[in-house]
C-alpha positions as CSV (number, residue, x, y, z in Angstrom):
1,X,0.0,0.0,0.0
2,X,1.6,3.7,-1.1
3,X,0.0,6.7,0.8
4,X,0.6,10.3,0.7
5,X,-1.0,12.5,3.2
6,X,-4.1,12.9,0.9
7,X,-4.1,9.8,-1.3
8,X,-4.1,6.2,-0.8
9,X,-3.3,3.2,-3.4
10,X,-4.4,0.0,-1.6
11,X,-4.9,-3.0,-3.9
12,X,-7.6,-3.8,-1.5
13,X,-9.6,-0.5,-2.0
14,X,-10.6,0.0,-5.4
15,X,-8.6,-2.3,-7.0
16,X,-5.6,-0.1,-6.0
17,X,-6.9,3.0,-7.9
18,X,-5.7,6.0,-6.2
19,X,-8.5,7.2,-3.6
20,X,-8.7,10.3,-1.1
21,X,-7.1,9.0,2.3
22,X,-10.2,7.4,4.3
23,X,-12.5,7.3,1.6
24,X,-13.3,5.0,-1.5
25,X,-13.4,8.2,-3.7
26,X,-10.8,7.6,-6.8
27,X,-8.5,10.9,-6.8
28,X,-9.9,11.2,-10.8
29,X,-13.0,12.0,-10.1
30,X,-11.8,15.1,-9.0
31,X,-9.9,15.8,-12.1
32,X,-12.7,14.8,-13.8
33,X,-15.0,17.5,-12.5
34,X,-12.5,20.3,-13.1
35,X,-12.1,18.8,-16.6
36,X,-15.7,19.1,-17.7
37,X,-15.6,22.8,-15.6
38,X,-17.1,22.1,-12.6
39,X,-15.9,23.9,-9.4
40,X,-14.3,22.5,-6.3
41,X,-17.7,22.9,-4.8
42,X,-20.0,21.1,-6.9
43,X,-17.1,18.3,-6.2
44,X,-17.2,18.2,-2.5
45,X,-21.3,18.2,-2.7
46,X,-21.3,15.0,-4.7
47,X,-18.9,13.2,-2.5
48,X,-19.4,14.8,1.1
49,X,-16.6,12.0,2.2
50,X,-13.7,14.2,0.7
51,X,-13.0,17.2,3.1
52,X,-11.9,20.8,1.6
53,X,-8.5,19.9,3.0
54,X,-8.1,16.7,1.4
55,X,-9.0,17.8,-1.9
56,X,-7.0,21.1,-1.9
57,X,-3.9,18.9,0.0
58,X,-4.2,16.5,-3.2
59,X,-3.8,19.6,-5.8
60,X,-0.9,20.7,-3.7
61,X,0.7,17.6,-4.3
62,X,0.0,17.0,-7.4
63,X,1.0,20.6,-8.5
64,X,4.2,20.3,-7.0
65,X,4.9,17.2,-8.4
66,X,4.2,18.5,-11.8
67,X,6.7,21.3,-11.4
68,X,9.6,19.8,-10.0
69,X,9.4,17.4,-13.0
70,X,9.4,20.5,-15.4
């Protein structure tokens, strides 16, 4: 099992997709709702298991993870 402070890959939780720590919510369907232009909000009312501060700790991460392989 690989964790990060907001994300969790667990074989055992769905099928090792990356989920928000605690939850069973795959970290793409956040990136899915931005894609199609939705807001942070409209996120966190579909899946009231994902706190603000999980979902803005996993764009942290995954922003600074972008740049430093710029």
């Amino acid at each position: 099992m690989k964790t990060s402070a907001a994300v969790v890959i667990d074989p055992e939780i769905m099928s090792g997709e990356p989920c928000f720590a605690g939850t069973r919510v795959p970290v793409r369907a956040l990136l899915d709702y931005i894609e199609g232009g939705d807001t942070l909000d409209e996120f966190l009312a579909q899946y009231p298991t994902v706190s603000r501060e999980l979902a803005i700790a996993f764009l942290e991460q995954a922003s600074e993870r972008l740049v430093a392989s710029a």
